[in-house]
N, C-alpha and C positions, 0 to 999 in steps of 0.2 A: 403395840408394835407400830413402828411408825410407816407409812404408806411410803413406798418407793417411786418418785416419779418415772415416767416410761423410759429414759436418759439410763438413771440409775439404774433402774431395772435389767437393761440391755447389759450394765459395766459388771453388774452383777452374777448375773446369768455366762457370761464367759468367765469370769472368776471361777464359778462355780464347777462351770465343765472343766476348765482346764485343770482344776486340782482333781477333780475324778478322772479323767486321763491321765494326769502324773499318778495316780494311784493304784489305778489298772495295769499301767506301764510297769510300775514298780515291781508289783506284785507278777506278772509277770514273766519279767525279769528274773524274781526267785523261784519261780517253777522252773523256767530253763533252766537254772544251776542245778536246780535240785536234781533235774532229768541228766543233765550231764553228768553228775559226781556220782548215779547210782552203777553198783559195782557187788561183786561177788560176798559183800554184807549180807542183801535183799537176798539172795537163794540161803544161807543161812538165815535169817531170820525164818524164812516160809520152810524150809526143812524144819526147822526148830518149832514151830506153830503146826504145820498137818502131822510131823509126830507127836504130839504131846498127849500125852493119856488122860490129862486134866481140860481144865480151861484155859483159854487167856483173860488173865487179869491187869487188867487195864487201870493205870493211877499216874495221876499228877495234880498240878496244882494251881489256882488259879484260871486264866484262860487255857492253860495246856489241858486242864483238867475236864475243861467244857469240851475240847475238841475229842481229847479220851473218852468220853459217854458215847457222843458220836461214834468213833471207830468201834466200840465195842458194842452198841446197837446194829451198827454195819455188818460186823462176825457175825454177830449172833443169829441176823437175819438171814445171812446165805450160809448155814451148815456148820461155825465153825463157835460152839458155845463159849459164851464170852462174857465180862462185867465188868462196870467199873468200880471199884473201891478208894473212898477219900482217902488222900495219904494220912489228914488230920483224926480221920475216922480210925484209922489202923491201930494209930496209936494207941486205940482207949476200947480195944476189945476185935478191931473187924480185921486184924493180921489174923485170927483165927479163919478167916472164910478162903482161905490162901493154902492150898495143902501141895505137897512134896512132887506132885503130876502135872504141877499148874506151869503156864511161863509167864510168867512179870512180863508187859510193858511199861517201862517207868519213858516220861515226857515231861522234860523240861528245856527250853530253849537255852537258857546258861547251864545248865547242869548241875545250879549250888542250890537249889530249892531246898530250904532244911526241912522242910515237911516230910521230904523223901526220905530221911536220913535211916527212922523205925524201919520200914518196909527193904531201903536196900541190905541194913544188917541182917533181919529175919533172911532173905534172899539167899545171902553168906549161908549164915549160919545151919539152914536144912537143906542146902545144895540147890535152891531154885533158879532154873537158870530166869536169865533176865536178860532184855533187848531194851536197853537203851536208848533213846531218841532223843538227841541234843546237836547244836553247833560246835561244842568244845568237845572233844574225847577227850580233853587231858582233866577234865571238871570229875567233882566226885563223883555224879551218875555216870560219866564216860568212863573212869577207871573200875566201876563197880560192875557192869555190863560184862556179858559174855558173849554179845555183840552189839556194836552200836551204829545204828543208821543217823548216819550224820545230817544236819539239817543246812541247806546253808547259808553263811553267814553273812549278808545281804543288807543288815540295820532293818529296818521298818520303816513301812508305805507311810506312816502318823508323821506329820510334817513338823509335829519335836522329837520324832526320831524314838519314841518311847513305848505308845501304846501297842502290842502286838497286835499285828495286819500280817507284813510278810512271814512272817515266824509260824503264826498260826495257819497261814493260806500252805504254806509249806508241808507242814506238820498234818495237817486234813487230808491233803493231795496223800503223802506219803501213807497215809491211812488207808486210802481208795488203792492205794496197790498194793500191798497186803493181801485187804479183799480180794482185789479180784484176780491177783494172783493164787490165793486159794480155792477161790472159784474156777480158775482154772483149770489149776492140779488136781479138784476133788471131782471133777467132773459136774460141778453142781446144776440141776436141771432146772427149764422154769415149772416143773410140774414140784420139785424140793421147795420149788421157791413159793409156790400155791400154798402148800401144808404151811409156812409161816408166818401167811399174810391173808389170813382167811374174812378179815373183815376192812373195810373202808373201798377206797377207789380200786388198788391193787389188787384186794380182793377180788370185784366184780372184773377185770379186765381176766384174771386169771382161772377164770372159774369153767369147767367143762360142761359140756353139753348134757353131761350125765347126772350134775348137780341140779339141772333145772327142768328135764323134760318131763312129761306127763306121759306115765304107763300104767299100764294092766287096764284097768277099767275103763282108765281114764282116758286111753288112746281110743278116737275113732276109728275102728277095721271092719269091715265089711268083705265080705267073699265077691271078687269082681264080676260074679253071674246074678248079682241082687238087683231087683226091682227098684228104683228110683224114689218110690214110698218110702222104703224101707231105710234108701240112703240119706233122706230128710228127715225122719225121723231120729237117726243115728249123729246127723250134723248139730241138728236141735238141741237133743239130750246133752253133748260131749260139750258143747258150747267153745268150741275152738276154731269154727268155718272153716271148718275139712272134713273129707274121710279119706282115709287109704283105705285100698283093696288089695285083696292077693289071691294066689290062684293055687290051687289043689295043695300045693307044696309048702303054704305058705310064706311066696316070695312075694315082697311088694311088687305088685303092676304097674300101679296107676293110683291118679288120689284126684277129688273134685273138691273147690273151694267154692264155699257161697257167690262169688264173683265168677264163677265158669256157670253157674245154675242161673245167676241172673242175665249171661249173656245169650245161655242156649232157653231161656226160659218160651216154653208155648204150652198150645193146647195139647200137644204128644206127647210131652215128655214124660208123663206118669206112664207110661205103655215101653218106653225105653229101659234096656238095663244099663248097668255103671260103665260096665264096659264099653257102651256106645257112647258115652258121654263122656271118660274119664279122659285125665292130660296121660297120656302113658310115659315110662321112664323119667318120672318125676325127679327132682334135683334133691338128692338125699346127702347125709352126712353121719360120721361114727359117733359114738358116744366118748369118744378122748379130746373131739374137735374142741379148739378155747372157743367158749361165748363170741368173744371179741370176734373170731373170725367167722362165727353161724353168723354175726348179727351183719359183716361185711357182706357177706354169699347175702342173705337176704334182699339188702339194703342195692347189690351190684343185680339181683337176678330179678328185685322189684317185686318178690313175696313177702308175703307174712305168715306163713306156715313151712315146717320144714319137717319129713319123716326121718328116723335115726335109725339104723340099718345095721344088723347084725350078721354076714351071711346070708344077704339080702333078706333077712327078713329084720320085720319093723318091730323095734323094742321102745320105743318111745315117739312122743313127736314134738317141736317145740315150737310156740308161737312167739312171732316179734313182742309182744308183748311181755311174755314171760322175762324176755333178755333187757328191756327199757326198765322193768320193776326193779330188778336186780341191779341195775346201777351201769348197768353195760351200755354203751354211745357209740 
């Protein structure tokens, strides 16, 4: 490749930007339409998707088809079961995976995609309803549809006017409201949204308190009339630099971190009980608390241990550390 002198480079570099601003421009551009023209379709469409006794099945073809895997990873993930099926697939066995409860999303920007042709018949033919998604209604998937959310017709950001940019940026966007219009309606929580993303980043950000604290044994507790031996010995074993204490009723009191024993540390302090020694009304949290926000309270209150409080007594306890391993930041 040939070396650009600094001259060129410079002619280049605003070349470059200006076609990625005509293209961001562009695109856009068809979101705004698309936000304009949307209309009493989209509540039929979401009526027709949070009734359905089946799935959505999701198909198209092409790049429409790439964006259809997406929307339907999108459903699937916030509540609302979902798939995509090749239209080319259908043909040769997977119109079977399509039953009489399901609602077709068919996606095609012109709406003549023959690949769709198998799947809109099947559609007819066992009463499936089907939503549509194209620029022309009057195209065979627009007259096949028993609604159709219009895309619109805007050409493409691809500067021969060909490759789908706007069409598909369109088509994505129109997907994300679906969702999260069914997220809406369905009331979908982020603790729904935990149970389906139980591992990677999403995971760790969504994960409770009660996923990762250390009980039964394993919690440091002490009765807050114990002898000072007794509470280094208990720090020691537990290996978590804490104890909590509690008093008759077993409510937490008070709780001492290896950083309190080395600031009060002397020649007395083994003649001290916990009580004299303890932080009282220590900064506790529930077992429903997200990681994410134990590990803020920490991070804002400058600990690294925290007890978890049921009726004020202590059912668990967790250390910063526990929340860093787990992928929480």
């Amino acid at each position: 490749m040939a070396v650009l002198s600094e001259k060129e480079f410079s002619i280049q570099e605003k070349l470059d930007i200006d076609c990625a601003i005509k293209t961001v421009n562009n695109e856009i551009d068809t979101i705004i339409k698309l936000r304009d023209s949307l209309d009493g379709s989209l509540t039929k469409a979401l009526n027709l998707m949070q009734n359905s006794k089946g799935r959505i099945i999701i198909t198209g073809m092409g790049k429409s088809g790439h964006i259809g895997k997406k929307i339907a990873a999108s459903l699937a993930s916030t509540g609302t079961p979902s798939f995509f099926v090749h239209p080319a697939e259908a043909s040769h066995g997977d119109l079977g995976m399509i039953t009489e409860d399901d609602v077709v999303i068919a996606i095609s920007n012109s709406g003549e995609s023959r690949e769709l042709v198998d799947i809109l018949n099947y559609c007819k033919r066992f009463g499936i309803k089907l939503i549509a998604i194209t620029k022309n209604p009057e195209s065979s998937l627009g007259k096949a549809g028993d609604i159709i959310l219009k895309l619109p017709n805007n050409g493409e950001a691809c500067p021969l006017g060909l490759a789908p940019t706007n069409s598909t940026t369109a088509t994505l966007v129109l997907g994300d409201i679906l969702t999260a219009g069914l997220i809406e309606r369905k009331g979908f929580t982020k603790d729904d949204f935990n149970q389906r993303h139980p591992g990677g980043k999403l995971g760790s950000i969504l994960q409770r308190v009660s996923d990762l604290m250390h009980t039964d044994s394993e919690m440091p507790i002490l009765d807050e009339n114990s002898d000072m031996q007794k509470v280094l010995l208990e720090m020691t074993s537990k290996r978590l630099g804490c104890v909590g204490f509690i008093d008759t009723e077993g409510n937490l009191t008070g709780m001492l971190t290896d950083g309190d024993l080395r600031r009060c540390l002397s020649a007395e302090i083994l003649t001290k009980k916990a009580i004299d020694l303890m932080t009282k009304n220590p900064k506790t949290i529930s077992k429903d608390t997200m990681a994410s926000e134990a590990m803020k309270i920490m991070h804002d209150k400058k600990i690294t241990n925290i007890f978890v409080l049921e009726d004020k007594k202590p059912i668990g306890v967790i250390h910063i550390h526990d929340l860093l391993n787990s992928g929480v930041q």
